[in-house]
VOZATI-33640 format. One record per residue: residue number from 1; x, y negated, z of N, C-alpha, C, O, CB in turn. Coordinates in nm, 2 decimals, padded with zeros to 4 digits, always signed. Last residue first. Glycine has a CB too. Layout:
REM residues N
+-----+--------+---------+--------+---------+----------+--------+--------+---------+--------+--------+---------+--------+---------+----------+--------+
| num | n_east | n_north |   n_up | ca_east | ca_north |  ca_up | c_east | c_north |   c_up | o_east | o_north |   o_up | cb_east | cb_north |  cb_up |
+-----+--------+---------+--------+---------+----------+--------+--------+---------+--------+--------+---------+--------+---------+----------+--------+
| NUM |      X |       Y |      Z |       X |        Y |      Z |      X |       Y |      Z |      X |       Y |      Z |       X |        Y |      Z |
...
+-----+--------+---------+--------+---------+----------+--------+--------+---------+--------+--------+---------+--------+---------+----------+--------+
REM end
This chain:
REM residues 111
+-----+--------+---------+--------+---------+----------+--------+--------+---------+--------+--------+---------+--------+---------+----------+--------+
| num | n_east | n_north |   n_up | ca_east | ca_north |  ca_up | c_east | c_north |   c_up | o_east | o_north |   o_up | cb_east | cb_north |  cb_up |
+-----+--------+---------+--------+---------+----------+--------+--------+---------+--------+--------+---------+--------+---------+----------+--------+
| 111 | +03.77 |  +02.38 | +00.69 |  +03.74 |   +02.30 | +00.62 | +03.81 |  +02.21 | +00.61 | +03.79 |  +02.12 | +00.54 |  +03.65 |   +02.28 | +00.63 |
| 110 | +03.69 |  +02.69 | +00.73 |  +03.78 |   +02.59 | +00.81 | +03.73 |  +02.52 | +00.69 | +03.67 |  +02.58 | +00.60 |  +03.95 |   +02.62 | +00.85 |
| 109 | +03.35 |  +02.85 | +00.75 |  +03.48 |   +02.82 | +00.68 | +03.54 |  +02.70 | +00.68 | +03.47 |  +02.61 | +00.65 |  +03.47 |   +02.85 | +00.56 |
| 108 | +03.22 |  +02.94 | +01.11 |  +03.21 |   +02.82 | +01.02 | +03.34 |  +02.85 | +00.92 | +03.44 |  +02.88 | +00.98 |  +03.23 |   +02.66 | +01.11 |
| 107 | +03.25 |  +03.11 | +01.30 |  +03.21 |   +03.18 | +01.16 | +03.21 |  +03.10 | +01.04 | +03.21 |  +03.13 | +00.92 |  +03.07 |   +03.24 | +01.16 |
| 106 | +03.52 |  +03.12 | +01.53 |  +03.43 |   +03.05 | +01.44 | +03.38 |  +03.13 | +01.32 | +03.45 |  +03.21 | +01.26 |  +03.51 |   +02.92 | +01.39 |
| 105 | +03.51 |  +03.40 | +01.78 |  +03.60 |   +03.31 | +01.64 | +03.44 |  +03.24 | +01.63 | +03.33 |  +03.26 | +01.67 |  +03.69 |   +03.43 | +01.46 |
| 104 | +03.43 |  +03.60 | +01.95 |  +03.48 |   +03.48 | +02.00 | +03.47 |  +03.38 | +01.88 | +03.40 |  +03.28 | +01.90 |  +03.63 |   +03.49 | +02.06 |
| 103 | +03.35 |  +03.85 | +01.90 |  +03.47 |   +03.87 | +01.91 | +03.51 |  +03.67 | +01.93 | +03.63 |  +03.63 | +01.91 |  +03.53 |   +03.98 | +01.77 |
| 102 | +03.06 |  +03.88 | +01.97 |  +03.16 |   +03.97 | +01.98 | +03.30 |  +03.96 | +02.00 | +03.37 |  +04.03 | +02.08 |  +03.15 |   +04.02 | +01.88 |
| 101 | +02.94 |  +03.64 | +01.88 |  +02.91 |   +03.67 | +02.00 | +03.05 |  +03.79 | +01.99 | +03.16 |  +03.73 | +02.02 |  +02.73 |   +03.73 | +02.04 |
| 100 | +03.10 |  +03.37 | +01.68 |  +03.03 |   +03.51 | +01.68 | +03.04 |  +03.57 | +01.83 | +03.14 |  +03.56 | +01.89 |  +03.09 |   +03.62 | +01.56 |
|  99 | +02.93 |  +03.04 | +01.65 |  +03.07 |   +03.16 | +01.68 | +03.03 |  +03.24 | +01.69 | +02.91 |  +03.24 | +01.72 |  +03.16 |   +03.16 | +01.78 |
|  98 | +02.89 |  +02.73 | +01.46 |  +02.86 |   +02.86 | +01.49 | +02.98 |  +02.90 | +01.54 | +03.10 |  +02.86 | +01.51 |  +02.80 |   +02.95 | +01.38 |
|  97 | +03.05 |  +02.40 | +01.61 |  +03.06 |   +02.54 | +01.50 | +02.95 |  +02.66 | +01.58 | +02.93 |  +02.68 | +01.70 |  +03.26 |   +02.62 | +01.49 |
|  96 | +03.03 |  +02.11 | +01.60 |  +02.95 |   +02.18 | +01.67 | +02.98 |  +02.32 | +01.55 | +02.93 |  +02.33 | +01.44 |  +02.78 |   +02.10 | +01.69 |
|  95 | +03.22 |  +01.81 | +01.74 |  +03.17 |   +01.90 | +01.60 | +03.14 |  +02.03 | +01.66 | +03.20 |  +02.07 | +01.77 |  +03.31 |   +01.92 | +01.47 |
|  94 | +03.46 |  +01.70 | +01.92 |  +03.29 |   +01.68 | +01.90 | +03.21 |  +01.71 | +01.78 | +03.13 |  +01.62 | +01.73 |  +03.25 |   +01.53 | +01.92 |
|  93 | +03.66 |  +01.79 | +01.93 |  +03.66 |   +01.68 | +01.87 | +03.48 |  +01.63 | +01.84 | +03.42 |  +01.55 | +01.77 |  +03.76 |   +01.71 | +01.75 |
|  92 | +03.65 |  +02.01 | +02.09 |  +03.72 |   +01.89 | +02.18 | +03.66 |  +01.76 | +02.07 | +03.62 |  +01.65 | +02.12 |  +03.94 |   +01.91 | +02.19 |
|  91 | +03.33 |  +02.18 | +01.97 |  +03.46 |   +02.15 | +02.01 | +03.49 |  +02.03 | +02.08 | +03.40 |  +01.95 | +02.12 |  +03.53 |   +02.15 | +01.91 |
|  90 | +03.07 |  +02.38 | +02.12 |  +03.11 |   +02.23 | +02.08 | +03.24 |  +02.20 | +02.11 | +03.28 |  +02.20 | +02.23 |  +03.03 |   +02.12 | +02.15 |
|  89 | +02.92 |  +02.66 | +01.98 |  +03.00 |   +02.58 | +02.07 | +03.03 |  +02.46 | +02.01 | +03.02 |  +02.44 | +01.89 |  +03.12 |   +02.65 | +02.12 |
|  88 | +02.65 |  +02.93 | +01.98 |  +02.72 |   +02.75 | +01.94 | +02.79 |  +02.72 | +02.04 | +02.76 |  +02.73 | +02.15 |  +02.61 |   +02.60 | +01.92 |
|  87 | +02.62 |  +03.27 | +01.87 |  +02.68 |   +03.11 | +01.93 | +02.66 |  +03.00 | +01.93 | +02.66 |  +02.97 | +01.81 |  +02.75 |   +03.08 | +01.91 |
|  86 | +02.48 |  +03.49 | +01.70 |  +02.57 |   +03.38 | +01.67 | +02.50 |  +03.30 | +01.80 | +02.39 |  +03.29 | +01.83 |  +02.56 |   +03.31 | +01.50 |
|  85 | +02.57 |  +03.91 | +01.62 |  +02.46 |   +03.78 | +01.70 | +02.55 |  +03.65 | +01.72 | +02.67 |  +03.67 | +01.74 |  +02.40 |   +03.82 | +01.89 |
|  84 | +02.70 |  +04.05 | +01.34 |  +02.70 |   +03.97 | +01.55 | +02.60 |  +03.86 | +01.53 | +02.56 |  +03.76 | +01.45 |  +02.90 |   +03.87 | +01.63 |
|  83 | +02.81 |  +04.34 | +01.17 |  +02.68 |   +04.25 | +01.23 | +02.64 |  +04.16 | +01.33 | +02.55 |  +04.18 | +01.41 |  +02.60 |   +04.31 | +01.27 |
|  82 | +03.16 |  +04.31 | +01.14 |  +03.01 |   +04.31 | +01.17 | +02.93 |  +04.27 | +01.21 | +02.93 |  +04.17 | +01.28 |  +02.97 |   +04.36 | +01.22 |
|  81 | +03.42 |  +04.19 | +01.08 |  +03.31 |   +04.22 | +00.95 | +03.24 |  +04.31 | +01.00 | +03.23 |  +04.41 | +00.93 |  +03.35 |   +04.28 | +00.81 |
|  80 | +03.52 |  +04.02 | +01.21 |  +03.56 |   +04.18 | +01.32 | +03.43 |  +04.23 | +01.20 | +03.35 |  +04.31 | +01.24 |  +03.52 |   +04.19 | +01.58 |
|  79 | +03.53 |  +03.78 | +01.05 |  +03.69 |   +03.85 | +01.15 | +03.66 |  +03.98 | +01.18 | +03.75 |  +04.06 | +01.18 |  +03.73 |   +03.77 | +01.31 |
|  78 | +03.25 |  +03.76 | +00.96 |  +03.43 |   +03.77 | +00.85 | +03.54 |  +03.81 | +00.93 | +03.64 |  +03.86 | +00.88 |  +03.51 |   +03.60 | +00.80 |
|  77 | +03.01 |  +03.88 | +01.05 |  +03.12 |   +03.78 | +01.08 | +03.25 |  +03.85 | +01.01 | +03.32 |  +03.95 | +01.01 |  +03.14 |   +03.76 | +01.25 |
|  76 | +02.69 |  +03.83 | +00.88 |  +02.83 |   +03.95 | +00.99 | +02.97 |  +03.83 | +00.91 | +03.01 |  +03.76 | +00.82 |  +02.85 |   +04.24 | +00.89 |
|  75 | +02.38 |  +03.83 | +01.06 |  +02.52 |   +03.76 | +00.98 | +02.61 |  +03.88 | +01.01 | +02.62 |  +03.97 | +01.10 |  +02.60 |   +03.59 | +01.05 |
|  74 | +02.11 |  +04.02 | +00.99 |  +02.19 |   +03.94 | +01.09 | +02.33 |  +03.93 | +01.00 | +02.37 |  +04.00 | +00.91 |  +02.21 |   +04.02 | +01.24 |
|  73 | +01.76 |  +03.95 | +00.91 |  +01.91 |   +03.98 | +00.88 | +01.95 |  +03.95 | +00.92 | +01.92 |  +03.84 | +00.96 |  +01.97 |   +03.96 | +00.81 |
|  72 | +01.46 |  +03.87 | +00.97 |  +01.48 |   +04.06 | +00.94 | +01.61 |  +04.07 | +00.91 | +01.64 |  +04.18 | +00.86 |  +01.37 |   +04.15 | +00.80 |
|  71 | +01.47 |  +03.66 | +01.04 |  +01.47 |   +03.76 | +01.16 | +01.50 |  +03.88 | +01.17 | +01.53 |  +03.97 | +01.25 |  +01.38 |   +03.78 | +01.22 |
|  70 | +01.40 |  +03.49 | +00.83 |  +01.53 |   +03.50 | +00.89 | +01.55 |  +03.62 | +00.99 | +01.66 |  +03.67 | +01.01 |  +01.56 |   +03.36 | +00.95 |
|  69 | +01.15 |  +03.67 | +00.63 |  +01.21 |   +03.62 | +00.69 | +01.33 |  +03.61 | +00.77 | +01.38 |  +03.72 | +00.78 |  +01.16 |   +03.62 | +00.72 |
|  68 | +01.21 |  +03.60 | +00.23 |  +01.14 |   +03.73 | +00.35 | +01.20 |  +03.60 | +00.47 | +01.25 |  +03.50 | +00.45 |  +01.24 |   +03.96 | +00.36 |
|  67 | +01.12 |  +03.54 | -00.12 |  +01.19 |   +03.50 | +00.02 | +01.14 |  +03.61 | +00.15 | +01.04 |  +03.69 | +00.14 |  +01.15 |   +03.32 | +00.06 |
|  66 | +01.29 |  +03.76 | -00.39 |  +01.14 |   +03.70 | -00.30 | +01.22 |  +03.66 | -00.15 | +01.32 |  +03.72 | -00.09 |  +00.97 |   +03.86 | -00.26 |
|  65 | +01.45 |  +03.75 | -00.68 |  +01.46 |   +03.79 | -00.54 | +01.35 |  +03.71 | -00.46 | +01.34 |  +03.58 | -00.47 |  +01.63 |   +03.75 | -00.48 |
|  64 | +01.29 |  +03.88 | -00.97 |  +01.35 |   +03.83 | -00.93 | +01.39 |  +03.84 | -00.74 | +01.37 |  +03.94 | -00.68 |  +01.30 |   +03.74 | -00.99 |
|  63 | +01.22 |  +04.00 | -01.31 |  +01.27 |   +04.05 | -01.18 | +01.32 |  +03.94 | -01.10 | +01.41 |  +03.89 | -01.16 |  +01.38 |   +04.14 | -01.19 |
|  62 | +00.94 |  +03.94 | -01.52 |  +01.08 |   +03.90 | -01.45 | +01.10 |  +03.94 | -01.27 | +01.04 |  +03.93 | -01.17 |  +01.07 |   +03.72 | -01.47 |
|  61 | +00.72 |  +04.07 | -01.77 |  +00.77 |   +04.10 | -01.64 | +00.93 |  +04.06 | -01.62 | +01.03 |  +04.12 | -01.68 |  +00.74 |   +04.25 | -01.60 |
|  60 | +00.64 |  +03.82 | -02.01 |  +00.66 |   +03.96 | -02.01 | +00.70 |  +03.99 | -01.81 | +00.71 |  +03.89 | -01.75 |  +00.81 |   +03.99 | -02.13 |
|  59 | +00.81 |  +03.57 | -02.26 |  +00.69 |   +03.63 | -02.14 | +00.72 |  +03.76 | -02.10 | +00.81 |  +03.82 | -02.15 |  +00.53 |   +03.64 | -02.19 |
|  58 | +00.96 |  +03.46 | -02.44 |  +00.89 |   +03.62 | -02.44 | +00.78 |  +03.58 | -02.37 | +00.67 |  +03.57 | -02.42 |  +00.97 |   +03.75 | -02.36 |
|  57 | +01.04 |  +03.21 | -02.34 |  +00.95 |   +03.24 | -02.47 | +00.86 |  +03.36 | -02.51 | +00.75 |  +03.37 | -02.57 |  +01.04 |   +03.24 | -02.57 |
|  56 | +01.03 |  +02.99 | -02.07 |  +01.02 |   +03.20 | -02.10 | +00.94 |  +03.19 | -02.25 | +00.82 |  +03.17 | -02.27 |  +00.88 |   +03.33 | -01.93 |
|  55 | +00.98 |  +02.73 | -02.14 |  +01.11 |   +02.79 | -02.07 | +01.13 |  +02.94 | -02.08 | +01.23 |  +02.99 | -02.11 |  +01.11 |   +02.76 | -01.92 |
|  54 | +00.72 |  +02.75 | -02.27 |  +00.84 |   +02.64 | -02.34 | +00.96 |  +02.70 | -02.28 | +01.06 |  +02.73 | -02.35 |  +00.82 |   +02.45 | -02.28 |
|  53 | +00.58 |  +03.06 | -02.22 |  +00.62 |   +02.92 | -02.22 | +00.73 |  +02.85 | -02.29 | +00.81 |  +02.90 | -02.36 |  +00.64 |   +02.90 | -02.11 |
|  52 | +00.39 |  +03.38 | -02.18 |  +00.49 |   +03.28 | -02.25 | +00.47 |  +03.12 | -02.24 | +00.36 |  +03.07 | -02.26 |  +00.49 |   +03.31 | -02.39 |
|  51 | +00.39 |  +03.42 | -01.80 |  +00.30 |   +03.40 | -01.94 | +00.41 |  +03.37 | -02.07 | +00.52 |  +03.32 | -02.03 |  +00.18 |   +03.26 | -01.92 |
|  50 | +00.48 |  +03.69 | -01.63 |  +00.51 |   +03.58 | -01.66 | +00.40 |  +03.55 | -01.78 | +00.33 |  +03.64 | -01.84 |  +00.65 |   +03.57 | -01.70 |
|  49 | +00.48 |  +03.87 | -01.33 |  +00.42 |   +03.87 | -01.48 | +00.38 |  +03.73 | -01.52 | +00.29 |  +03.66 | -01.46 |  +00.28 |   +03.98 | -01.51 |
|  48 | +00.76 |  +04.01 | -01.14 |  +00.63 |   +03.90 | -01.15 | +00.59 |  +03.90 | -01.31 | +00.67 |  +03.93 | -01.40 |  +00.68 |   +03.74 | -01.10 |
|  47 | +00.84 |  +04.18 | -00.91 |  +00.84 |   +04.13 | -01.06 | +00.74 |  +04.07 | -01.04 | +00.66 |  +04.06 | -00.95 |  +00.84 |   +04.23 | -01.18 |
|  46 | +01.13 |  +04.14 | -00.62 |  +01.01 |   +04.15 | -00.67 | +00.98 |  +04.14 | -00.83 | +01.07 |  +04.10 | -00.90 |  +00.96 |   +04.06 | -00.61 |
|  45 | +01.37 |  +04.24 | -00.42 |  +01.29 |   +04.19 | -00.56 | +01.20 |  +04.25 | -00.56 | +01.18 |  +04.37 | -00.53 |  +01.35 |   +04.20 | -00.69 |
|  44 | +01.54 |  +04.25 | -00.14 |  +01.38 |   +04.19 | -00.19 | +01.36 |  +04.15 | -00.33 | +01.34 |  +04.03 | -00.36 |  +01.35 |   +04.05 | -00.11 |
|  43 | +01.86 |  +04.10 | -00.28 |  +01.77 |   +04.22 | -00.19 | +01.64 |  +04.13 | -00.21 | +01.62 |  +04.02 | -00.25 |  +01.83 |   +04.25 | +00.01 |
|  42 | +02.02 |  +03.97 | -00.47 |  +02.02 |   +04.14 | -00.51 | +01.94 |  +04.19 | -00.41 | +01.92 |  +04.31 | -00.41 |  +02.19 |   +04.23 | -00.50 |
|  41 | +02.08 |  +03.72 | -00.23 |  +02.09 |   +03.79 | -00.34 | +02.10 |  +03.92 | -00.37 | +02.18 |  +03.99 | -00.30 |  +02.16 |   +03.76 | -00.39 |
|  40 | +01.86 |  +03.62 | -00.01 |  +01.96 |   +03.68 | -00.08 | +01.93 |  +03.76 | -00.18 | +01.84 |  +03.83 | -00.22 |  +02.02 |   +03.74 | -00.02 |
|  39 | +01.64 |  +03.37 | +00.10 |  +01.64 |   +03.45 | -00.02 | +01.79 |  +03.49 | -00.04 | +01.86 |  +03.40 | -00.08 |  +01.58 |   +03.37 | -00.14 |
|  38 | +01.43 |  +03.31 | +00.40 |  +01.56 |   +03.28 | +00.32 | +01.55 |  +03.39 | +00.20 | +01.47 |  +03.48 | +00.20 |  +01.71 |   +03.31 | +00.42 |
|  37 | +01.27 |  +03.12 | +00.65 |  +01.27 |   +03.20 | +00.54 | +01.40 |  +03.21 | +00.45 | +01.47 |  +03.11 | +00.44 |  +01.17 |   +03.16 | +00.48 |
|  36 | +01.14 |  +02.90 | +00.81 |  +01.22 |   +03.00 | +00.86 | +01.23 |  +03.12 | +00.75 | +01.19 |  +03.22 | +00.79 |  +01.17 |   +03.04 | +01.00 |
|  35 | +00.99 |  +02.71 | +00.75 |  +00.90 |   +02.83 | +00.75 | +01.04 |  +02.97 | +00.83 | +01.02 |  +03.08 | +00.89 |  +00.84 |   +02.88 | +00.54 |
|  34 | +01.18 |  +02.53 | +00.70 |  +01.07 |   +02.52 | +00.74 | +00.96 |  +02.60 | +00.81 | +00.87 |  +02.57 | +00.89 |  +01.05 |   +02.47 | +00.67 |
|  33 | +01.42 |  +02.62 | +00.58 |  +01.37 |   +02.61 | +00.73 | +01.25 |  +02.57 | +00.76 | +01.23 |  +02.57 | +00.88 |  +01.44 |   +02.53 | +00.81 |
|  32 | +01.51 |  +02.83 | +00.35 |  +01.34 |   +02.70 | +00.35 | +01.34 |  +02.69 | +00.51 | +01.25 |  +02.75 | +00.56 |  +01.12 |   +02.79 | +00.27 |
|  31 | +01.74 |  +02.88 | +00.19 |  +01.73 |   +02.88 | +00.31 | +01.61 |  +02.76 | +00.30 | +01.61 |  +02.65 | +00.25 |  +01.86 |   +02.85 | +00.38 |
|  30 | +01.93 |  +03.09 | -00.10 |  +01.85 |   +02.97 | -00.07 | +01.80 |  +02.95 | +00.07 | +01.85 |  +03.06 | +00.12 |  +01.73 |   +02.96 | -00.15 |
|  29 | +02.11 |  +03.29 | -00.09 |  +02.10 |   +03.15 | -00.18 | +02.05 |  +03.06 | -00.11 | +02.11 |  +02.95 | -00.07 |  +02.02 |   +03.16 | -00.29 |
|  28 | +02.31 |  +03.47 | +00.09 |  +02.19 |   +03.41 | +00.14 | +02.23 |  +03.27 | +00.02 | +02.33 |  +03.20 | +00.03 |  +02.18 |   +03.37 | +00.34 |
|  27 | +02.40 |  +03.77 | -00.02 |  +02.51 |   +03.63 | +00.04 | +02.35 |  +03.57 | +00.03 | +02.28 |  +03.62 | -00.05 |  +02.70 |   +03.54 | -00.09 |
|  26 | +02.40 |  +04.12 | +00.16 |  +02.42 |   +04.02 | +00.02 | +02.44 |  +03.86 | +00.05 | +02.50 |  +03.83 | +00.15 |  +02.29 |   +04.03 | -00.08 |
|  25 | +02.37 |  +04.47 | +00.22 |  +02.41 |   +04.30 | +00.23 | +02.38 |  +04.23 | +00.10 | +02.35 |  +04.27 | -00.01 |  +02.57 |   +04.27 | +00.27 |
|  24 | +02.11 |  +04.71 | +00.34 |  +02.15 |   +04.64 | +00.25 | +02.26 |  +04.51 | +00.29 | +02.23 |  +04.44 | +00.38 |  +02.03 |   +04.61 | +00.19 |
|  23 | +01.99 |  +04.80 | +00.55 |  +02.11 |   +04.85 | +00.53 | +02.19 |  +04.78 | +00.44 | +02.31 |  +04.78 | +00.44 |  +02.09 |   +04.98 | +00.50 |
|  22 | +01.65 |  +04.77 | +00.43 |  +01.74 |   +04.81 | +00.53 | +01.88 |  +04.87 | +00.49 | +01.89 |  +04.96 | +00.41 |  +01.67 |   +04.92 | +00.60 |
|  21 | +01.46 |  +04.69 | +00.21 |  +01.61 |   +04.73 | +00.24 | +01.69 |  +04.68 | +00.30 | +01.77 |  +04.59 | +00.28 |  +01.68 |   +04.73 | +00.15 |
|  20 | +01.19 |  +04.80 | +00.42 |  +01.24 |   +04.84 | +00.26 | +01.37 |  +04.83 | +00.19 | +01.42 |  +04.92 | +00.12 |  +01.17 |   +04.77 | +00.19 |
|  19 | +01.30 |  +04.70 | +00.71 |  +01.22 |   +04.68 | +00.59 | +01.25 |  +04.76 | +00.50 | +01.35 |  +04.82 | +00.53 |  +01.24 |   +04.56 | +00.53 |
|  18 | +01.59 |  +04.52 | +00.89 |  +01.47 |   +04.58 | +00.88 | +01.39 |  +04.61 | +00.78 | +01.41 |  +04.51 | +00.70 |  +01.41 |   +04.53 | +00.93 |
|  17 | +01.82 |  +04.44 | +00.83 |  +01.84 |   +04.52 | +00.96 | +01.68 |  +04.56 | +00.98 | +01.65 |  +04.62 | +01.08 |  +01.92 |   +04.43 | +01.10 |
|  16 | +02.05 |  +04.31 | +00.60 |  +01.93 |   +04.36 | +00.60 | +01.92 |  +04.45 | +00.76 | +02.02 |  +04.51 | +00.79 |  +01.91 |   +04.46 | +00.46 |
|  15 | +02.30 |  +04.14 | +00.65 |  +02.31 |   +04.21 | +00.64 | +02.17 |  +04.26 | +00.66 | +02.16 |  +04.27 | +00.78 |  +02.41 |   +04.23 | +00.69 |
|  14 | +02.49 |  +03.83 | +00.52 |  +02.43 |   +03.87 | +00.57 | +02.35 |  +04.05 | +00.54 | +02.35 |  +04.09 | +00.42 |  +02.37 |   +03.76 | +00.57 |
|  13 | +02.71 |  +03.61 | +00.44 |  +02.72 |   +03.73 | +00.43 | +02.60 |  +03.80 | +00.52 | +02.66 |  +03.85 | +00.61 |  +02.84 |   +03.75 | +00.47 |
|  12 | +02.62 |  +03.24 | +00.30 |  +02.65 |   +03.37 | +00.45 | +02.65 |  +03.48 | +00.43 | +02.54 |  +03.50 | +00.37 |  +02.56 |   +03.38 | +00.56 |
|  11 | +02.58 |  +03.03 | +00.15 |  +02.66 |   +03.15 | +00.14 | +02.69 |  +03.21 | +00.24 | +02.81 |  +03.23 | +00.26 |  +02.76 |   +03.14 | +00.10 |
|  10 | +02.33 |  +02.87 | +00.39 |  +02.37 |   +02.95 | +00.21 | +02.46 |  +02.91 | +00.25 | +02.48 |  +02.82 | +00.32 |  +02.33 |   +02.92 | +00.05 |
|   9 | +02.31 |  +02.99 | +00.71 |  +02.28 |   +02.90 | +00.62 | +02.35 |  +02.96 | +00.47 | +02.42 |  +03.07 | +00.45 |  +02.34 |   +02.74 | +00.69 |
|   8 | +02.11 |  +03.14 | +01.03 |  +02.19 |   +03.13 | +00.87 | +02.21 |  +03.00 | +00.77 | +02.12 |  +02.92 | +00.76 |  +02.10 |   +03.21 | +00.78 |
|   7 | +02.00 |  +03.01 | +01.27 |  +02.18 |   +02.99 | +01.27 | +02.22 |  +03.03 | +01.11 | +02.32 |  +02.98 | +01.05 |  +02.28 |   +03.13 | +01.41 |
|   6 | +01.78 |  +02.72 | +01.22 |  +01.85 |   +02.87 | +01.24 | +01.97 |  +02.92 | +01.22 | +02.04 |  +02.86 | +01.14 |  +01.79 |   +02.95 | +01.18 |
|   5 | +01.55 |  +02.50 | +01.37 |  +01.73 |   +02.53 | +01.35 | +01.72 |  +02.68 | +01.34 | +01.66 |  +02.75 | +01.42 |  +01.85 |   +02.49 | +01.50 |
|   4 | +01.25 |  +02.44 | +01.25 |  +01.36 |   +02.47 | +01.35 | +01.46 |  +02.54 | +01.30 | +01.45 |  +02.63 | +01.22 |  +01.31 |   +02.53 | +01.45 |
|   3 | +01.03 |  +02.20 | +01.13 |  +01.14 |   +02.28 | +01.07 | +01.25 |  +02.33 | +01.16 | +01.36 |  +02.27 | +01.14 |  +01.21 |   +02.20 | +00.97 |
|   2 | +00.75 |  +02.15 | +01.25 |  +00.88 |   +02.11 | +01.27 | +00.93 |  +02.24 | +01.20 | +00.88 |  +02.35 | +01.20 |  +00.93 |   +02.09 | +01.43 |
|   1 | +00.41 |  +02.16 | +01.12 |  +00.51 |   +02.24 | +01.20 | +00.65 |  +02.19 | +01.17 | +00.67 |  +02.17 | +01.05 |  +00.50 |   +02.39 | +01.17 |
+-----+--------+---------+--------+---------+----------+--------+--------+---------+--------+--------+---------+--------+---------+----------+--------+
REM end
């Protein structure tokens, strides 16, 4: 299966809109396009039961954040800081920014 485009990418502000935590934000670490999947921070934890190892000496139950899918969060845009559905436009100079449906702007950080 092709790895298809999705408009999140890490550090995005994103906002829980389905699930167990619903309502929640937090900033998107990691991003597996492949599967279309992402991991923020502080939402979806899970524990897991570790063995002891060379790297976890204890062992014992580790909290961590589980990936879920891109579909269950929507970005929220830094200018009008809500939830919006994303864009693409193609500038004069031929570079391709996300934009936020609502209020027009780039969500890309100027660069």
């Amino acid at each position: 299966m092709m790895g298809l485009n999705t408009s999140i990418k890490v550090n995005d502000k994103v906002e829980v809109i389905t699930g167990k935590d619903k309502g929640r934000v937090g900033k998107v670490i990691r991003v597996n396009r492949d599967v279309k999947q992402i991991v923020v921070e502080k939402v979806n934890i899970i524990k897991r039961h570790t063995k002891p190892s060379n790297k976890n000496q204890q062992g014992g139950i580790v909290e961590k954040e589980a990936f879920f899918h891109v579909s269950n969060v929507m970005l929220i845009c830094p200018k009008c800081t809500s939830t919006v559905r994303i864009g693409k436009k193609k500038l004069d100079d031929g570079n391709k920014v996300r934009i936020c449906k609502k209020c027009g702007e780039a969500v890309e950080p100027k660069a």
